[in-house]
SEBA-728892 format. One record per residue (C-alpha): x, y, z. Coordinates in pm, whole numbers, plus 50000, padded with zeros to 5 digits. Layout:
N
{{X; Y; Z}},
...
//
This chain:
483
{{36886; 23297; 52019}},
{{36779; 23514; 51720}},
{{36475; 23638; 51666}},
{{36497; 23857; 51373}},
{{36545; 23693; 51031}},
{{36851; 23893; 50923}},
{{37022; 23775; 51287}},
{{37029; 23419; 51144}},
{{37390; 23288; 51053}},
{{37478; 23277; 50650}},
{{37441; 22919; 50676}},
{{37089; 22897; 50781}},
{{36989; 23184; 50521}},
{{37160; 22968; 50215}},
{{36919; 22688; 50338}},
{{36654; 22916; 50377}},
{{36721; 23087; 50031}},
{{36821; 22733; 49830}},
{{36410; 22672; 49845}},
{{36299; 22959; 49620}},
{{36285; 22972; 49256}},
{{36528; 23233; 49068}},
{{36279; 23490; 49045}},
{{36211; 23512; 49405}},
{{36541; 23490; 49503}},
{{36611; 23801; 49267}},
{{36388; 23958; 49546}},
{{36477; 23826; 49842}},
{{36881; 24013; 49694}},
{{36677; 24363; 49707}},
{{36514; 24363; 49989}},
{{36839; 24456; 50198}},
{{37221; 24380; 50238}},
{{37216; 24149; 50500}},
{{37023; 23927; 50259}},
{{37213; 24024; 49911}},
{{37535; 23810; 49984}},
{{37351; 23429; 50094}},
{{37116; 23509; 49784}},
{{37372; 23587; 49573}},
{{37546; 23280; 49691}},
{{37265; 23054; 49563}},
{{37335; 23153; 49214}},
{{37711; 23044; 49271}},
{{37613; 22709; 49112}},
{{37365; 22655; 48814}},
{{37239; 22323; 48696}},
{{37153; 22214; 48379}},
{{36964; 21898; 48264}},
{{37053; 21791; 47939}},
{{36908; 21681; 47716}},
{{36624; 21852; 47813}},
{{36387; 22068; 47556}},
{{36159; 22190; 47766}},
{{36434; 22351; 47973}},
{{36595; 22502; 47681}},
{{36301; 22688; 47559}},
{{36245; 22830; 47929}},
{{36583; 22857; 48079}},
{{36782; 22916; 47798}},
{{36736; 23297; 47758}},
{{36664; 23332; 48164}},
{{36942; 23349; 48349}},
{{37221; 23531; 48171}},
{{37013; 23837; 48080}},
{{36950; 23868; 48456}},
{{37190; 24057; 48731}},
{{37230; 23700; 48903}},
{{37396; 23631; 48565}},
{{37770; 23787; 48742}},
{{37695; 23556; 49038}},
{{37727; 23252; 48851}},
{{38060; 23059; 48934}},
{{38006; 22728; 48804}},
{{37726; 22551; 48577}},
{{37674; 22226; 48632}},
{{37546; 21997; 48312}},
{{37422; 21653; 48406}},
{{37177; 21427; 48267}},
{{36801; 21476; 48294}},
{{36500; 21264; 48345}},
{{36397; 21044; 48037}},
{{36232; 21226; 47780}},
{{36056; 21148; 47396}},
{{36387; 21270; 47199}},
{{36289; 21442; 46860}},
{{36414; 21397; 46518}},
{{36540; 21069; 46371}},
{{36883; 21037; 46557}},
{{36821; 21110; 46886}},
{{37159; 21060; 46996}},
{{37284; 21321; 46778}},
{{36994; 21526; 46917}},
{{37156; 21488; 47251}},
{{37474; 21539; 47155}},
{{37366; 21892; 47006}},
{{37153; 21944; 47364}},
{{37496; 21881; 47569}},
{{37684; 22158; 47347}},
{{37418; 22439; 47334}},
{{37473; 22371; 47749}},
{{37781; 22459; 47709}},
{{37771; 22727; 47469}},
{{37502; 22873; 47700}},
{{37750; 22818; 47999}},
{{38022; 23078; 47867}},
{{37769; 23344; 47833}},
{{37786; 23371; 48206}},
{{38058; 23639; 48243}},
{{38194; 23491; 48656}},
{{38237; 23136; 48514}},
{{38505; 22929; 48670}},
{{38412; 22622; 48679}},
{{38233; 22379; 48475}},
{{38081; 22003; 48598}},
{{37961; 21758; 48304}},
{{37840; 21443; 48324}},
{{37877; 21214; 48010}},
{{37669; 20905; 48198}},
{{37422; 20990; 47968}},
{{37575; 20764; 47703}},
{{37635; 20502; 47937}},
{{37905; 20234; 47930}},
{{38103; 20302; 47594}},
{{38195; 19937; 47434}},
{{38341; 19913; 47082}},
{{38575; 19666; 46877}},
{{38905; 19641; 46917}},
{{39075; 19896; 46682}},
{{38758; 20071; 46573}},
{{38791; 20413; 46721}},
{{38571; 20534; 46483}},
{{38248; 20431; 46621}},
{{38006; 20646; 46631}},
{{37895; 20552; 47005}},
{{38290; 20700; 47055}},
{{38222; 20999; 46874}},
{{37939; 21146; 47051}},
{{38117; 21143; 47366}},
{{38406; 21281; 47185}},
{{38236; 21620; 47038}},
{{38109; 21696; 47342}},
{{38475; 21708; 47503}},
{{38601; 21837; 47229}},
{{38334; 22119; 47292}},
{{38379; 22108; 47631}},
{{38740; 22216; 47579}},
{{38703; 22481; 47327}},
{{38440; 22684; 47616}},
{{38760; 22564; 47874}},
{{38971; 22744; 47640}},
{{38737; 23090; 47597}},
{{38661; 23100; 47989}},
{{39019; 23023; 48114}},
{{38817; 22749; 48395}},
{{38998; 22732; 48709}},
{{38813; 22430; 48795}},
{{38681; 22096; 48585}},
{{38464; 21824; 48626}},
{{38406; 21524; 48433}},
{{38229; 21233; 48508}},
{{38247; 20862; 48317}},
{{38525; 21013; 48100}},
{{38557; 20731; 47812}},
{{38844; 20517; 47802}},
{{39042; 20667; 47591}},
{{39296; 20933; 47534}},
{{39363; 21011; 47126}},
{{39282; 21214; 47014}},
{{39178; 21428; 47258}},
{{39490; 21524; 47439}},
{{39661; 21610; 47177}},
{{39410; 21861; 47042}},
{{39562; 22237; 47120}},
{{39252; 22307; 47325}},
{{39253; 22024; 47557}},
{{39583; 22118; 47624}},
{{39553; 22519; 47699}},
{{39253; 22426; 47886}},
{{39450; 22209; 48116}},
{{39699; 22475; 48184}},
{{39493; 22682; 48374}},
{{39265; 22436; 48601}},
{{39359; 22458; 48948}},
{{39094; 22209; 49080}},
{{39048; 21908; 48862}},
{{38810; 21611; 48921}},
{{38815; 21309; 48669}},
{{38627; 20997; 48691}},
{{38724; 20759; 48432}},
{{38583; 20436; 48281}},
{{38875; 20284; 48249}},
{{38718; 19894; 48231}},
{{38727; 19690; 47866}},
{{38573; 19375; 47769}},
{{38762; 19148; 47504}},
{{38606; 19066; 47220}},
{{38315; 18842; 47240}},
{{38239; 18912; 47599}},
{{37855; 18915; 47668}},
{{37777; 19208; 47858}},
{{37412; 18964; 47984}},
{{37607; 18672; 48128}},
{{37696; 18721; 48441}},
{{38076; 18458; 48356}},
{{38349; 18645; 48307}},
{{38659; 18509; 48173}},
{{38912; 18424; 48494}},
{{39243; 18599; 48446}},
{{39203; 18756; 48074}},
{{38908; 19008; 48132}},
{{39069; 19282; 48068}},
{{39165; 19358; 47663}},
{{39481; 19548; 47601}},
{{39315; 19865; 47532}},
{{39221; 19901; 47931}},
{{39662; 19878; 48022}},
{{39695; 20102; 47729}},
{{39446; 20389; 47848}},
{{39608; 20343; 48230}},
{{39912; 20342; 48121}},
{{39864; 20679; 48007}},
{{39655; 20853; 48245}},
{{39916; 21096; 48237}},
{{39841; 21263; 47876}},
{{39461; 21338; 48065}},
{{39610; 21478; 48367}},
{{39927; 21641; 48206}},
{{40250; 21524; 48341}},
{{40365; 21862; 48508}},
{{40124; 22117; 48590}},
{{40213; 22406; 48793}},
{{39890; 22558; 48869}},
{{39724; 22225; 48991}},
{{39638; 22223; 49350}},
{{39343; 21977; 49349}},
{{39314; 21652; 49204}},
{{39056; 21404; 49219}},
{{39060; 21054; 49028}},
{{38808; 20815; 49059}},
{{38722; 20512; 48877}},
{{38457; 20265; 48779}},
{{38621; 19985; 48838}},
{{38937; 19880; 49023}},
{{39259; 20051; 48849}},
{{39627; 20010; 48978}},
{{39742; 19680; 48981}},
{{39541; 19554; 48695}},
{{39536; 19711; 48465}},
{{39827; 19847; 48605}},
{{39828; 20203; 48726}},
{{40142; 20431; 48723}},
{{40211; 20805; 48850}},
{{40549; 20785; 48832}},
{{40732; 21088; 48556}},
{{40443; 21298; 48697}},
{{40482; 21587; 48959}},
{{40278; 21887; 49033}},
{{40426; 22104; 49224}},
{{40131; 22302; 49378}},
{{39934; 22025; 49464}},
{{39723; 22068; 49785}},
{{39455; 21776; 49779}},
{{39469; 21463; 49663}},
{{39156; 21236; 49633}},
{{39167; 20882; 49494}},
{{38924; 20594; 49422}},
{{38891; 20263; 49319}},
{{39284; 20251; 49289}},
{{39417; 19969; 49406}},
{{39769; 19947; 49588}},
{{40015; 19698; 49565}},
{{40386; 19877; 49473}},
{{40589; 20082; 49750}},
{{40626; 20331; 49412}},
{{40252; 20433; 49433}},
{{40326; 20534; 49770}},
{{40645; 20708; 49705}},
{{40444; 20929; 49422}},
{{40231; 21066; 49696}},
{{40540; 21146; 49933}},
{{40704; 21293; 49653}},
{{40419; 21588; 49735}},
{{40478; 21624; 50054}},
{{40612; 21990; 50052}},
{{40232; 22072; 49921}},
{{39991; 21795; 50012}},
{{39748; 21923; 50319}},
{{39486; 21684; 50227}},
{{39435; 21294; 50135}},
{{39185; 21084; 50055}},
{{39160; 20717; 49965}},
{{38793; 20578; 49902}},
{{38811; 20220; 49781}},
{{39153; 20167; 49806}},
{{39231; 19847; 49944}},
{{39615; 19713; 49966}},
{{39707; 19395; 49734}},
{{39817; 19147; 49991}},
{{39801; 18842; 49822}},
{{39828; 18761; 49422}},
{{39743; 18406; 49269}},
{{39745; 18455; 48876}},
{{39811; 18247; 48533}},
{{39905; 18507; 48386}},
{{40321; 18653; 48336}},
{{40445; 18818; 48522}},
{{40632; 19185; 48467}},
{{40974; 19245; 48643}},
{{40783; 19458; 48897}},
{{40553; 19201; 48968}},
{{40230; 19319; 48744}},
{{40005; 19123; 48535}},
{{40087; 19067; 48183}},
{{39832; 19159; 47998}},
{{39765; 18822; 47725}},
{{40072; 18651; 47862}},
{{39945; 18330; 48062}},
{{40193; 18047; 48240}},
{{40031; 17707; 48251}},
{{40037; 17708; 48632}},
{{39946; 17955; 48858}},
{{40188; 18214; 48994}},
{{40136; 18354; 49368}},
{{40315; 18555; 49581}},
{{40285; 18782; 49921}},
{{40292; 19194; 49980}},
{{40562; 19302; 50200}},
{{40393; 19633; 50182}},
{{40138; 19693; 50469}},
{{39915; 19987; 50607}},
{{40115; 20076; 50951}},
{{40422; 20136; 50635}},
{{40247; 20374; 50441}},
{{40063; 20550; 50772}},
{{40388; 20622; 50874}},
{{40542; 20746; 50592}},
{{40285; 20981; 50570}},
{{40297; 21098; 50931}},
{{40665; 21127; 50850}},
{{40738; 21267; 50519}},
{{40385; 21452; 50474}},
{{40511; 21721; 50731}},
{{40166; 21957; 50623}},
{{39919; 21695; 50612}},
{{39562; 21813; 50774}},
{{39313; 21634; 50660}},
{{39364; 21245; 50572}},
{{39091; 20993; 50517}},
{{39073; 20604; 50435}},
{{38703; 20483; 50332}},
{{38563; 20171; 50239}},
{{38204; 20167; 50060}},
{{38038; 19929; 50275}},
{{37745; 19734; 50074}},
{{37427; 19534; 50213}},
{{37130; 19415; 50122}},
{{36912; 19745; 50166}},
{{37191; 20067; 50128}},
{{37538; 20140; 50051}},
{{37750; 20416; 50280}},
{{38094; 20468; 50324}},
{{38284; 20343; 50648}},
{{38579; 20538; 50725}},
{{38898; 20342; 50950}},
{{39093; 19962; 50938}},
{{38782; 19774; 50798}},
{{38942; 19430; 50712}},
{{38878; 19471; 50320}},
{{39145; 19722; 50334}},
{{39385; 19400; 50232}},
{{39221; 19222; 49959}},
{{39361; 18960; 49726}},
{{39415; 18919; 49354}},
{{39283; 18596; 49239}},
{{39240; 18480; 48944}},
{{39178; 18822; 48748}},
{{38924; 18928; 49072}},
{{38999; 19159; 49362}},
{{38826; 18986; 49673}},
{{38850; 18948; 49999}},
{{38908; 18605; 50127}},
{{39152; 18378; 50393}},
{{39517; 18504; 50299}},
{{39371; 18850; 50273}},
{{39184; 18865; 50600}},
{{39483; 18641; 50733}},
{{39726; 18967; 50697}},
{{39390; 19197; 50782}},
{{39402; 19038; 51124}},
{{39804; 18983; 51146}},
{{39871; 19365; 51144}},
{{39564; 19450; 51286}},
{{39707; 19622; 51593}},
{{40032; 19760; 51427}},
{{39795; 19920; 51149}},
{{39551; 20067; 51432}},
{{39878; 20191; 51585}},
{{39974; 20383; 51291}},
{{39643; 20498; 51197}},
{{39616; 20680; 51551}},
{{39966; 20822; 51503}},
{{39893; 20949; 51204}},
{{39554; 21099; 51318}},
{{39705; 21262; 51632}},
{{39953; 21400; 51347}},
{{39685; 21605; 51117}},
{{39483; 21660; 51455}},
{{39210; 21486; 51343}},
{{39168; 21276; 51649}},
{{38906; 21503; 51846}},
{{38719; 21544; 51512}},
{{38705; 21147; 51473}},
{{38525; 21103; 51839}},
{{38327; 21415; 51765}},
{{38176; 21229; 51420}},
{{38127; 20910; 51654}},
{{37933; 21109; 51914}},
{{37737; 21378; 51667}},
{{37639; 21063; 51424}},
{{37600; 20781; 51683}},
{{37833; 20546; 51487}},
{{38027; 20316; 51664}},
{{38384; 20350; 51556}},
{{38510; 19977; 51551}},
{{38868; 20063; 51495}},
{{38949; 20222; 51797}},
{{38778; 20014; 52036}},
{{38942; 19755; 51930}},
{{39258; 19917; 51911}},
{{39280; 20028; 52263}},
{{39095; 19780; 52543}},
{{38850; 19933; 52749}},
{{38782; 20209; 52466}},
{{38469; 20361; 52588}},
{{38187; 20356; 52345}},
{{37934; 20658; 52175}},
{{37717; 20630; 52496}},
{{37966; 20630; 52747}},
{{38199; 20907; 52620}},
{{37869; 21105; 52559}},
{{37794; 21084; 52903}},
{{38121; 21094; 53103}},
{{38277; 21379; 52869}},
{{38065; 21465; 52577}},
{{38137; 21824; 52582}},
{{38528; 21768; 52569}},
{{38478; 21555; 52231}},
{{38224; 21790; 52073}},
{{38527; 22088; 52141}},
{{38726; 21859; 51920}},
{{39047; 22030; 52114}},
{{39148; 21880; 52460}},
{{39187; 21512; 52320}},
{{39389; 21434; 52651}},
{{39098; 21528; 52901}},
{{38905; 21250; 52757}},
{{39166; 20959; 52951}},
{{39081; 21183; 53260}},
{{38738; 21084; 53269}},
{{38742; 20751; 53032}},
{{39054; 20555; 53150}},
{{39065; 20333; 52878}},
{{39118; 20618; 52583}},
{{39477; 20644; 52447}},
{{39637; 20997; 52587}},
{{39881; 21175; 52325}},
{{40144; 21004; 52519}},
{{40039; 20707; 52481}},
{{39974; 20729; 52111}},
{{40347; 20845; 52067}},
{{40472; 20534; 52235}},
{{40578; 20200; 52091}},
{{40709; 20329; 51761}},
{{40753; 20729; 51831}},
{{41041; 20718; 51608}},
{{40968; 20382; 51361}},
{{41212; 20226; 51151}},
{{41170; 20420; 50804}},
{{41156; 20164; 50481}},
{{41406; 20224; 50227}},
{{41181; 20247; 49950}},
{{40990; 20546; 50085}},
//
């Protein structure tokens, strides 16, 4: 056990050290080296509230005449708490407050990175063909200045958050794109959702089938002039969404390939076509990481509205009588074409956000909302989606532990159960007699914390699934022919 400060690990210190103000933690740096480097590591990441006066006149010539100033990796500029704005246009205020942040941010000579909220300005609604608007342009200078401190920095990493809808004429400004061609870790969460004309954002109706105005397919259908189609340095890429994206409005990756990519997190992206899948294979030489949050399979589809030839809503195009159809596209598929074509896959994870009354966390494993249905211009859950939920229950579960066992993840998934006390539904079901938190904590707790000797657990809990065991069945499944 230590007893001397300076014995404690890094970790602790950073905790320690994250409490103190900057001028403190300039002197916790110089009182010796075993403290300099988890100090130091507390200046790694500087946040800025915008808009924010009061911090401006403080802050503003504070850090970056100080020696932490070389420390400083990435500045983080998110909204503050509500103030009394000055002047006579406060949004114009604010939009000058978000680019002195970010003038401020390249004075810090280490930068690399650069997080910026735009929530601020809230959900972005406009006419249709009005790009103009001047709710569209304040978002739009501060990108536009966003990019041009990109540009001077050469940022290897970029996040935005609540990214309008919209991609002209951004990315096609010079600086968006030599920006882009230096990011290596890139994090994007759009608002991608439009309301036609005449939709009141107060009443709770919304228009069955039709709720999405042209402008939404356009901005999707596009996604690639944000990203850039090809970019060799990528290696991290995040896209997450405010509302459902994929199927409708439809969603497509396809003409875009990076070759470098490492991680790849999506959200809120529905799936419904084998090609979606097949876009992620198409990585495997790279990919070591994925992550779906809020990604539930299209199972079921019951529309008006046309039809494409690859089965996507129309948008505006309506048949008099409904249109449904099933999926032939399942879970256990895609688990296996990952287990089988992602050959350096480490780290995979599927998540649901799981919503009651009082709090919302994420749930990780075959929740039955991973199948949901499209109905009626809705995403929901209901009998022909929880019909195929339950149908390929076991073959999914199957799959999932395959794949697991694959990235080695499977001693780190009972050592989350036992460390957080959650009750992992999927593989109790999966496997009869699966022992539960308690009981593996107290027949062979130290086994699961190792995370390493999976296969001493059946040893001493009879019902858990040896390596063998997971193998069998389908140790060599049939492979689909449009993975």
């Amino acid at each position: 056990m230590a007893t001397l400060l300076t014995e404690f690990p890094d970790e602790i210190l950073v905790q320690m050290f994250e409490e103190l103000d900057n001028r403190d933690l300039l002197k916790v740096r110089s009182v010796c080296r075993r403290f300099s480097g988890p100090a130091s590591s507390c200046f790694r990441v500087i946040t800025s509230n915008v808009p924010n006066d009061e911090h401006w006149r403080h802050a503003k010539a504070e850090i970056p005449e100080t020696p932490i100033a070389r420390h400083v990796r990435t500045v983080r500029i998110v909204p503050g708490e509500a103030l009394r704005l000055p002047g006579p246009d406060p949004l114009d205020w604010t939009v000058h407050q978000y680019e002195l942040a970010l003038e401020h941010a390249c004075k810090f000579p280490a930068l690399r990175g650069i997080c910026l909220s735009l929530s601020y300005f809230g959900r972005i609604f406009y006419e249709e063909n009005d790009e103009s608007d001047f709710e569209f342009a304040a978002p739009l200078k501060v990108l536009r200045k966003l990019f041009e401190v990109a540009r001077r920095k050469t940022l290897r990493e970029l996040e935005v958050e609540m990214v309008p809808p919209l991609h002209l004429p951004i990315t096609r400004d010079p600086m968006f794109k030599q920006c882009m061609r230096s990011v290596k870790t890139l994090i994007l969460h759009f608002d991608a959702w439009y309301c036609d004309e005449g939709w009141d954002a107060d009443d709770d109706h919304v228009l069955p089938d039709s709720s999405l105005s042209t402008r939404a397919h356009e901005f999707t259908r596009n996604i690639g002039e944000w990203i850039g189609r090809s970019q060799d340095v990528l290696k991290v890429l995040s896209l997450s969404f405010e509302n459902y994206v994929g199927y409708y409005p439809k969603l497509d990756f396809r003409n875009m390939y990076y070759p470098r990519l490492r991680v790849l997190e999506l959200t809120c992206v529905t799936i419904s076509h084998a090609a979606q899948i097949s876009w992620i294979l198409a990585h495997g030489d790279t990919l070591t990481a994925v992550h779906l949050e809020d990604c539930p399979l299209v199972a079921y589809t019951e529309t008006q509205q046309a039809l494409d030839d690859e089965a996507y809503p129309i948008p505006g195009e309506d048949f008099p009588d409904s249109v449904s159809s099933w999926n032939d596209l399942f879970w256990h598929d895609i688990f296996d074409s990952f287990r089988i074509y992602l050959t350096h896959l480490r780290d995979f994870s599927i998540t649901l956000t799981w919503m009651d009354p009082e709090i919302s966390h994420r749930v990780s494993g075959m929740m039955p909302q991973r199948y949901k249905s499209y109905h009626q211009g809705e995403l929901i859950s209901n009998d022909s989606s929880r019909k195929v939920a339950e149908e390929h229950h076991q073959a999914d579960i199957d799959a999932y532990v395959r794949l697991l066992h694959h990235t080695e993840q499977l001693g780190k998934l009972l050592f989350d159960m036992v460390t957080s006390g959650t009750y992992v539904d999927d593989l109790t079901k999966a496997w009869p007699g699966f022992p539960t938190v308690a009981e593996v904590f107290e027949a062979k707790g130290d086994a699961v914390i190792s995370g390493t000797e999976v296969d001493s657990i059946p040893s001493a809990m009879p019902g858990f699934p040896s390596v063998a065991k997971v193998h069998k069945a389908e140790a060599s499944p049939k492979r689909r022919a449009s993975f």
